[in-house]
N, C-alpha and C positions, 0 to 999 in steps of 0.2 A: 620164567614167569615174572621175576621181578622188572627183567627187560619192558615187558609186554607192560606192565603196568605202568611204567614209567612214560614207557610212548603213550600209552590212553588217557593218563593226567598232562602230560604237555599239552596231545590235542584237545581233553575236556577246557585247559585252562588257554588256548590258543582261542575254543567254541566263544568262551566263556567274554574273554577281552572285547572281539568281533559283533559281540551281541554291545557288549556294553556300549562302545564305538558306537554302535548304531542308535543307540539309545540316546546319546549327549546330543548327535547331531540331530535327532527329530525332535529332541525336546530346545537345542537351539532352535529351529525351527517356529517353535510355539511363544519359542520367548522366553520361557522360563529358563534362565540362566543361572539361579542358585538351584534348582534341581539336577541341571546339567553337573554343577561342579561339584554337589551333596554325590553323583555318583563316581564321580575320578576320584574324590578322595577318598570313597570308598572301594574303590579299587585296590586289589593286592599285586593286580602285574599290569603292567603300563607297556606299551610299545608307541612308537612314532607316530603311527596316526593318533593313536589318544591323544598326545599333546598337540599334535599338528589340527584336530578337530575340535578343541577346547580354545585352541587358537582363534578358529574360526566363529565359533559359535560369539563367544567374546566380544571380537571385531564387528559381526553382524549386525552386536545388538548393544552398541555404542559404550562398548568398555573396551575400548581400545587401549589403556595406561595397563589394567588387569591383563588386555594378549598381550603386550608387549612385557608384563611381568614373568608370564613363564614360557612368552619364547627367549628370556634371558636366562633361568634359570634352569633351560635344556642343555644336558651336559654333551650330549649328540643330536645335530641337526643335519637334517637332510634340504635338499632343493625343495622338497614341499613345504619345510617350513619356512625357506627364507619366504619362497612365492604367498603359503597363508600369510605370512608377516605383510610381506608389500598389498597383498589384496587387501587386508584390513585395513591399512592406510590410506590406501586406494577408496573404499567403503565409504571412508570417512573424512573423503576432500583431504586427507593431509600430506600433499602435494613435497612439501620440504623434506616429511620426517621416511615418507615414499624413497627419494632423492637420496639420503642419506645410507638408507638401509639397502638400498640399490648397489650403492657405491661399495659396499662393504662387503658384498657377496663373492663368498670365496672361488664360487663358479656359476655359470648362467646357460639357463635352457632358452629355447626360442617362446616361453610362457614370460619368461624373466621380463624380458625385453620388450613382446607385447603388454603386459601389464604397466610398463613405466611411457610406454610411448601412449599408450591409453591416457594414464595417469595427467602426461603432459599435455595431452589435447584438450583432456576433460578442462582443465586452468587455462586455456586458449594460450600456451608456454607451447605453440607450433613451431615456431623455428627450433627448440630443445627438440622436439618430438621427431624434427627432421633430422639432426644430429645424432640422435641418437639410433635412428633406421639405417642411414648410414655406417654407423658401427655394429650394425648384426652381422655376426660371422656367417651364419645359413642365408644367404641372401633368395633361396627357394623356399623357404620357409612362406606363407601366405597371411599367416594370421599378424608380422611386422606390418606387412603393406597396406592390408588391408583395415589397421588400428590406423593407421596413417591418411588413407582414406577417408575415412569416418571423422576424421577429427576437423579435416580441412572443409568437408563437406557440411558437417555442423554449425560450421562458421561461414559458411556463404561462399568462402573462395572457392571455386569452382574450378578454376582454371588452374590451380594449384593440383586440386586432387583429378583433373583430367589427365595432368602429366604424371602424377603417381601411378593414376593407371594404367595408362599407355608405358610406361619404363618399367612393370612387374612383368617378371621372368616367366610368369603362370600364371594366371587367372582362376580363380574354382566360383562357383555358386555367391557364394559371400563376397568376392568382390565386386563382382556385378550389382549385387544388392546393397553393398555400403555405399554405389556409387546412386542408385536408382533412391537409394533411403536418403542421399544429401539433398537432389532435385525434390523428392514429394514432403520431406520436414519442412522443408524453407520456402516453400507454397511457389515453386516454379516447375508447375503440370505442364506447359509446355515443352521443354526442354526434358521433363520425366517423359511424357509421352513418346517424343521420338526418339530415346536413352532405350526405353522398353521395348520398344518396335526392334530394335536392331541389335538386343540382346542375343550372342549367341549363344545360351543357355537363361533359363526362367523357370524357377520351381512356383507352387504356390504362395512361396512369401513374398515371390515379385508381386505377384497380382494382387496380394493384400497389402503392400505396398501402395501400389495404384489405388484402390479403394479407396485406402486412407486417407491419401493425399487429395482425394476429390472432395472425399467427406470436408476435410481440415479447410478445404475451401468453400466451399459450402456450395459444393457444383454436385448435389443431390444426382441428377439425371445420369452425370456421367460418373458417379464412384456406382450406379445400381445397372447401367449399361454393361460397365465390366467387370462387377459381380457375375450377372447373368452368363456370360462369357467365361467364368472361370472353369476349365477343366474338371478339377477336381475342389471342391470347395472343403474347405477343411472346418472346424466352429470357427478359428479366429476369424475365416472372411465371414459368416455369418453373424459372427457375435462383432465386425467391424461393422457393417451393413447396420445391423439393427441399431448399436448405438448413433451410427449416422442421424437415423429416423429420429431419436430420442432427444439427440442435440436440439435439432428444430424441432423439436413439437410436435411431431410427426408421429406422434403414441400408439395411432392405430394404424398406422401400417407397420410399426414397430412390431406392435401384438401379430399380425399377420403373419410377417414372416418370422417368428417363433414358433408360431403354428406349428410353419413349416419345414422348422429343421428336421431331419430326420432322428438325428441322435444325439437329443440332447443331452447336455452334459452339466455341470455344476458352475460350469462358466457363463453360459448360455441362461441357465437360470436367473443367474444373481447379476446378469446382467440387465434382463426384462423387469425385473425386481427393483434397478437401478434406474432404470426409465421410468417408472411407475413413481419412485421416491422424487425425482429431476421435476414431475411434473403435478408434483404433492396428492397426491394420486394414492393417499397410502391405503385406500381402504379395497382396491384393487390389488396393490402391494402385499398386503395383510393375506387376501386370498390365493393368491399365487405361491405363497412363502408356504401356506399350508398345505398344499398340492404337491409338494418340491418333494420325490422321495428320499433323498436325502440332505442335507442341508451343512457348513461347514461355516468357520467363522467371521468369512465376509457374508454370510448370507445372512447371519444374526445382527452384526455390525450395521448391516446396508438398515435393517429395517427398526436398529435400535434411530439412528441417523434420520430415518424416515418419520418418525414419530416426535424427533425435536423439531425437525422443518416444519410443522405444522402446528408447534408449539403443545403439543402433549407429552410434557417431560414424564408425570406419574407413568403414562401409559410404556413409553423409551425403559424408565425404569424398573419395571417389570417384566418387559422381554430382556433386558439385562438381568434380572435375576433370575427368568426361567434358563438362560443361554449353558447348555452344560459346560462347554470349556471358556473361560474368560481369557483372553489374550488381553494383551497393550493395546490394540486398534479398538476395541470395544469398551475398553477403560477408557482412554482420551476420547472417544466421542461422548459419549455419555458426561465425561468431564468437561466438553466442550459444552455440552445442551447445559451442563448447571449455571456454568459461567455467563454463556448468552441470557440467561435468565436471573443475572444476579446473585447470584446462590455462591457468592465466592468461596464461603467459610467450608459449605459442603463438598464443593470442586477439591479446595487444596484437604479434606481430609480423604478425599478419593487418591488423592495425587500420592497421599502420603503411604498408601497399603500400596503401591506401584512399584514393584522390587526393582525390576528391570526399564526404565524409563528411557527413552531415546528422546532424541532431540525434537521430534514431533511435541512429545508429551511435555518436555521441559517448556519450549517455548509457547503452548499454550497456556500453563497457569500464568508464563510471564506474562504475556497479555492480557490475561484476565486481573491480573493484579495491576497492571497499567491502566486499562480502561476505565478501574474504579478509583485510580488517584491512589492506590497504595501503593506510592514506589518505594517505600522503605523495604516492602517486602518482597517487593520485583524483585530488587537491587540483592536481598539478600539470595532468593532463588538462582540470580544472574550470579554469584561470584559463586554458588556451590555447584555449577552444571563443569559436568566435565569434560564434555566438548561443546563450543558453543559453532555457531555457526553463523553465518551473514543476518541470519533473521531475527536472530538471539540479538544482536548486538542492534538491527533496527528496529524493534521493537522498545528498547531500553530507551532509543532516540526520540521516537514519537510519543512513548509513556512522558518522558522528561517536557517534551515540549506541549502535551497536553497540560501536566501539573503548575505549566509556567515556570519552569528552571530551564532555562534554555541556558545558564552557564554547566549546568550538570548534563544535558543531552550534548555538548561543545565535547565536555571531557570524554565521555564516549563516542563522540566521535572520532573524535584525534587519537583514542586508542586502541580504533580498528586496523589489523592490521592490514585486509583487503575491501576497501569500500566499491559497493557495486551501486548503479544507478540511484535504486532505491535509498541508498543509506546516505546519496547527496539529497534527493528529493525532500526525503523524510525531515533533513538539517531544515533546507530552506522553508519549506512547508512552515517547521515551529518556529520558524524567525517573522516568517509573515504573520503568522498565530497571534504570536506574542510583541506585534507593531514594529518591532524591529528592522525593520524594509529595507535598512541601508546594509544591514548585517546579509539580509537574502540575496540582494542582488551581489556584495562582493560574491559569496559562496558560489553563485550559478559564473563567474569570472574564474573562481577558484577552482572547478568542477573540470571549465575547459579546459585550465593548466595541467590537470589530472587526467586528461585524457580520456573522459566521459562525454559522449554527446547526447546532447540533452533532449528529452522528449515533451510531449505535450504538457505534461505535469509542471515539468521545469519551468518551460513559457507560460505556462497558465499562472504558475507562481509569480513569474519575473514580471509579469507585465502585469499586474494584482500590486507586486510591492511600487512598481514606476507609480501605476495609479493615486496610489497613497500618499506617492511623495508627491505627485504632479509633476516628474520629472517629463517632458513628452519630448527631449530630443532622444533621452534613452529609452523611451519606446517606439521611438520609429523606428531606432535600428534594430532593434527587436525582431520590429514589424518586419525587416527586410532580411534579418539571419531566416526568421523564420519561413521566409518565402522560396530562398536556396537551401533549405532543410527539407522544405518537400510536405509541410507539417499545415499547409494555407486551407485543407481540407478539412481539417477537422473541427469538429463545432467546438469543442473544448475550450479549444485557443482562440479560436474567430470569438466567441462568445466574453471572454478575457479582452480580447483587442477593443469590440466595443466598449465593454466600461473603463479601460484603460483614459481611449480618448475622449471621453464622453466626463469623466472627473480630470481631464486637462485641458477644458471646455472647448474639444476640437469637435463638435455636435456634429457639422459636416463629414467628418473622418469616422463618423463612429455611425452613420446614415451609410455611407456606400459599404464596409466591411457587414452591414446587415444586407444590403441589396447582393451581394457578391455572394452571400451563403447559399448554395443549392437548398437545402431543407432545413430550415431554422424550427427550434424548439422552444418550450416554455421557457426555458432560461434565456435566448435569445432576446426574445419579445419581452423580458421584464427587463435583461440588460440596459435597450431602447430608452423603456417607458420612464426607467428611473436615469438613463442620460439626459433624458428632456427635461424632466422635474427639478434635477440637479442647476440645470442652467436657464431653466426661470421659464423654460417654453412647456406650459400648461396646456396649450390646444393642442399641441402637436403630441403631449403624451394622450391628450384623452382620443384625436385620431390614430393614435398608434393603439387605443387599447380595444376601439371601434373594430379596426383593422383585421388584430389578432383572434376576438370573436368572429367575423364572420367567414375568418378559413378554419373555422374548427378547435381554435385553443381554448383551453377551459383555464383560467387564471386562478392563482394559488395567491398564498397570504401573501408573496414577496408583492405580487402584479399591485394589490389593493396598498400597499405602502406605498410605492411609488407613484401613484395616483394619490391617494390621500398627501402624500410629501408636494404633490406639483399642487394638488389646492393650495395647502400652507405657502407657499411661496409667490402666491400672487392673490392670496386673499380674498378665495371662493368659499364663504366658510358655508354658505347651503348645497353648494354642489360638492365639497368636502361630505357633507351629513349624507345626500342622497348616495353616493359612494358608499358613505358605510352600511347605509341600509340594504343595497343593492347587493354587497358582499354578503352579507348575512342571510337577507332573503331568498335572494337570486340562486347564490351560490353555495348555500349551508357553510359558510368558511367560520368557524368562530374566532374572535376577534383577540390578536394578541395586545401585549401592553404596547408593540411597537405603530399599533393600529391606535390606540389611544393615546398613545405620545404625539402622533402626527395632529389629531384635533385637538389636544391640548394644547400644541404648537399653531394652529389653525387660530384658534379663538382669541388666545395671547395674542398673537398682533397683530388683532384687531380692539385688544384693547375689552374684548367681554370676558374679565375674567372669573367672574363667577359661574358663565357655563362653561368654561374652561375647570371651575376647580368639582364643577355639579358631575362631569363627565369622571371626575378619577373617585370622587367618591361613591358611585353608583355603578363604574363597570364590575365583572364579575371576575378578571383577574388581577394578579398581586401587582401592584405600580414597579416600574424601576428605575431606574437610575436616571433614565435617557425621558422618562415621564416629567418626575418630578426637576430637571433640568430643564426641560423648556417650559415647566409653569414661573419655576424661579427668573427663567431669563424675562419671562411676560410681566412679573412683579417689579423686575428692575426694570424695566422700559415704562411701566406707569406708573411708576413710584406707588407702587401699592405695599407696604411695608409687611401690616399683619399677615397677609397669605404669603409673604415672601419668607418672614422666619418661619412659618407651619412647611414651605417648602422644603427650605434649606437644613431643617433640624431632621427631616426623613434622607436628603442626599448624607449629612451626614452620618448617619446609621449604616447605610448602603455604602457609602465609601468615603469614610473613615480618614482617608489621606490623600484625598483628592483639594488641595490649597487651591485651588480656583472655585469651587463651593464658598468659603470664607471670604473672600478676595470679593466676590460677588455682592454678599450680606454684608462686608463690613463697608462695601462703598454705598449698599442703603440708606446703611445707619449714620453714615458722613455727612450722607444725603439730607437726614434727618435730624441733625446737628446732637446726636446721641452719640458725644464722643466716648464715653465711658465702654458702652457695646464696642465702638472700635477699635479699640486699647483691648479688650477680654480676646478678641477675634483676633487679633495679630496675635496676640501671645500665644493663642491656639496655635494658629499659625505655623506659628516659629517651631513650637515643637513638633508641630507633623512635620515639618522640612527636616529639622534635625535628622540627621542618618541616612536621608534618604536622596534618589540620585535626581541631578539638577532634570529643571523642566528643558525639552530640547524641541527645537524648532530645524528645520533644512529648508533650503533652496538649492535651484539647481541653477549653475553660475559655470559658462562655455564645457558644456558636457560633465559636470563634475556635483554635483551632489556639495554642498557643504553644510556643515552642522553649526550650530548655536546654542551655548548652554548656558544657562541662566549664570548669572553671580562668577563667569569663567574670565577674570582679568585679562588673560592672553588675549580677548576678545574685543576687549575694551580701547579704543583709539581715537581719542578726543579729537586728536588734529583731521584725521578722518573721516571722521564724523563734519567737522567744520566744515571740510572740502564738499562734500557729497550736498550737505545743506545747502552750501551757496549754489553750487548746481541747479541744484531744486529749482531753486529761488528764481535763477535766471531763467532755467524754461516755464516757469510760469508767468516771470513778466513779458516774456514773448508771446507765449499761445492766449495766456488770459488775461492781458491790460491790466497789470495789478498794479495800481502804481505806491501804495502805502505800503511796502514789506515789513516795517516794523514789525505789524500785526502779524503776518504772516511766519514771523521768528518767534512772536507770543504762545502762535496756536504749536507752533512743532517744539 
């Protein structure tokens, strides 16, 4: 009897384990990770999967330090924990610490081996990943070749993973489809189609496959030809099909064939659910959701989501509090709708009941603390994340270069240790941001030494910062990388190339890159309008703005600056007025201060400054900087003293340490033999320079950018300067008969 009992407690406490086991992983599953581990350590008997499952659960859900603490603290380990061990590194992009705990395995399954060769592909570390296929002992093993496959196929080499496939020993179902998955992810349906055609074997995942890849191209006819064509259709080709329709717009034949699934599923639901939110549709959404017999927590999720896109946070936050099980996906959206709506304080006390947070959830409060200029608290969020990731660390970059600390977005950058595209874009970006130009363009120099090739962004950037400088030898070749890049299509960059040469007054160069555009947009047609204006040619912007009405563009506030700018510059000051009334009228556009800066600038030099000063005190928005600067430049041109210190006393409010403001008023007061004002104004002066970095000037001197700093000795070159003068001097007494130089030595 005692025997008997003892076997019936082993099996009750063998049941008993088994159930637990089961338990950690579904509640990993949910996410909740301190209920998970509230039941291990309430556990009395522990076996290998428990640890190996706590393992996992851990790893999954970005406490990767914690699985690595008690797969150290396992006093017996089996091949499933080294394999959980590498999956969770795996999980978690960490490619090295993967590598490492690879190396240390005291023996190795053919799981070992595909998980690291995965591992390697995933960090495009291809040539390791073929090293290491190479050293699988089972060389019949499928699931090496076909990690190998997959990895080269992900990356476009094709011809790589052709001969991987053609040198496997056996071929099963999955390798046929890692080869058919590399042709339809990288949108080459050609080469997928006749791959597919001459498959000798194809299950349903081939054809969903196909689908996909016609959807991803947006070849509608032919992803729903070979739908129709599928054998046996399973939901995902249905529920690929549908989202297809959802992509473009296509709602109601979405709804159609939902109709028509036969056996709808939970997928199928929250998928039609998902189309209805895509298309803000929520009040359809709303209905469907309540139809749904059963519902799980992307279904709450999708329609918590569907209620911020439409800007009804109260209403989001209600179906979040009616949702019975709250997961992490359902907390970060909702924490994402506070944030898009300002609500940071209530975001991060959301963030803070979030036990289990992943890198989703981390790096969106970082953002939200970016976008409002709180980097101190980014900054602190960013060094308590305990895994970061490429988006953590650009996000840190663009917060920084929004705040204007681009020496603090520098340090993070130099302190990644893998930069992707994005995290050079983001550098340059804040260097343009922040006038910097010469800083952006080294970077896009520095980028290529790095081994990034640069995309539209990049040149949009690069040929923005040339602009600035006026450098135009370094945007031609720009212009011309850009041509053997393959990138002359897109409007992004074309629309960049225009105003590049258009502020290096190449107006001709900046005319044919708009005739060359197949389909030009609103940004195009303003680029134009405000190249013409820039370089003094007034008819040719108001034909270009003629032009762009009668193929259908409707002009935006930038279009009426650049018009209003080409009046100011040739001194149309009623055809400047009928413009702004036209904007207003015509167009409902209401009128920013950059719309009253340009009349301000209009009327000033012509010298009528009193409806120059009747227009800023009468408009209905706040003046700025760029206002009150061209009425002061209009006071200094007509020695109009009184409006010019009422001017000059508001720039200084607005910007405090701008020494060209002073510079300006105290050459009035010079003007005005009030020397006393110009003795108080330098001493002002003086102390706004104090501390602060010289004023800098560039030119671009046989391809090369050079800089100028004010008050910089090393700069300074008397005899230099002598030589260059008498230069002067000579080709003016050639081209202009000068024949008194003295004077000509008075005025320079």
């Amino acid at each position: 009897m005692k025997l008997k009992h003892g076997i019936r407690s082993i099996g009750e406490a063998g049941n008993h384990v088994f159930n637990y086991n089961r338990q950690i992983i579904h509640l990993g599953k949910l996410g909740k990770v301190e209920d998970a581990r509230r039941i291990f350590s309430n556990m009395t008997h522990k076996n290998l999967v428990t640890y190996n499952s706590m393992i996992s659960v851990l790893a999954k859900n970005a406490r990767i330090s914690d699985a690595r603490q008690f797969f150290d603290k396992m006093s017996i380990k089996n091949l499933v924990s080294w394999n959980s061990m590498i999956a969770g590194y795996l999980h978690n992009d960490m490619v090295e610490e993967a590598s490492e705990l690879f190396d240390a395995m005291p023996e190795r399954d053919n799981f070992s081996w595909a998980l690291m060769i995965t591992c390697y592909t995933r960090k495009g570390k291809l040539e390791k990943a073929r090293e290491s296929l190479e050293l699988v002992p089972d060389k019949l093993d499928t699931a090496c070749w076909n990690a190998m496959i997959a990895g080269y196929a992900k990356k476009g080499q094709f011809n790589d993973a052709e001969k991987v496939f053609e040198q496997m020993p056996a071929k099963d179902l999955v390798s046929y489809n890692s080869m058919l998955a590399g042709y339809t992810q990288n949108g080459k349906m050609h080469l997928a189609l006749q791959f597919f055609e001459k498959m000798a074997m194809r299950n349903v995942v081939s054809w969903n496959l196909m689908v996909a890849g016609y959807v991803n191209s947006g070849d509608l006819s032919s992803a729903w030809q070979l739908f129709e064509n599928i054998p046996n259709p399973n939901v995902v080709s249905w529920v690929t099909m549908l989202c297809g329709f959802a992509r473009y717009g296509k709602i109601v034949e979405a709804r159609e064939l939902f109709d028509r699934i036969p056996r709808k599923n939970l997928v199928s639901w929250n998928a039609m659910i998902a189309a209805y939110v895509q298309e803000l549709q929520i009040d359809e959404a709303v209905k469907l959701f309540m139809k749904m017999p059963h519902k799980d927590r992307v279904s709450w999720t999708t329609l918590i989501n569907g209620y911020i896109r439409v800007g009804k946070l109260d209403e989001a936050q209600e179906v979040y509090n009616q949702m019975p099980c709250k997961d992490i996906a359902a907390k970060t959206t909702l924490m994402s709708g506070l944030i898009q709506n300002g609500r940071i304080d209530e975001a991060n006390k959301m963030f803070s009941q979030i036990r289990a947070r992943d890198v989703i959830c981390w790096n969106n409060m970082i953002a939200g603390y970016s976008q409002s200029g709180r980097m101190d608290e980014a900054l602190n969020l960013f060094r308590q994340m305990p895994i970061k990731n490429v988006v953590s660390w650009n996000t840190m970059i663009s917060g920084y270069a929004q705040a204007k600390q681009m020496d603090r977005a520098t340090k993070i950058f130099q302190a990644m240790r893998e930069k992707n595209l994005v995290s050079w874009n983001s550098l340059i970006s804040g260097f343009l941001q922040n006038y910097l130009y010469s800083d952006a363009l080294k970077s896009v120099v520095m980028m290529g030494q790095d081994g990034k090739k640069p995309d539209q962004s990049t040149f949009a950037c690069a040929l923005s910062a040339c602009a600035n400088l006026a450098a135009l030898q370094l945007g031609k070749q720009l212009h011309e990388y850009i041509l053997k890049s393959g990138y002359m299509n897109d409007l992004f960059v074309n629309n960049a190339l225009i105003s590049m040469y258009a502020k290096c007054g190449r107006v001709q160069n900046a005319e044919q890159v708009f005739r060359d555009i197949e389909c030009v947009d609103l940004i195009s047609w303003n680029s134009l309008i405000s190249g013409y204006a820039l370089n003094g040619c007034a008819n040719k912007s108001f034909e270009a703005f003629r032009q762009m009405l009668s193929e259908g563009a409707i002009p935006d506030e930038v279009t009426f600056i650049g018009i209003l700018s080409a009046c100011s510059h040739v001194g149309l000051a009623n055809e400047g007025l009928v413009f702004f009334k036209c904007m207003i009228e015509d167009f409902a556009i209401e009128p920013l201060a950059e719309h009253y800066s340009c009349l301000v600038d209009l009327f000033g030099r012509m010298g009528r400054l009193d409806e120059a000063f009747n227009i800023v005190r009468e408009m209905k928005v706040k003046p700025n900087a760029g206002l009150w600067g061209s009425l002061l430049w209009a006071c200094r041109v007509h020695r109009n003293l009184e409006l010019g210190i009422f001017a000059a006393e508001k720039l200084f409010e607005l910007e405090p340490d701008n020494t060209s403001n002073y510079i300006t008023l105290s050459n009035m007061h010079a003007e005005a033999g009030r020397w006393k004002e110009v003795e108080r104004l330098r001493m002002l002066m003086r102390e706004k320079k104090a501390g602060k970095q010289s004023g800098c000037s560039w030119i671009e001197v046989q391809n090369q950018i050079k800089h100028f700093l004010s008050h910089d000795l090393a700069k300074q070159r008397p005899e230099n300067i002598q030589i260059i003068l008498n230069t002067l001097a000579a080709h003016m007494r050639d081209k202009c008969n000068i024949s008194d130089m003295e004077s000509v030595y008075d005025i320079l």
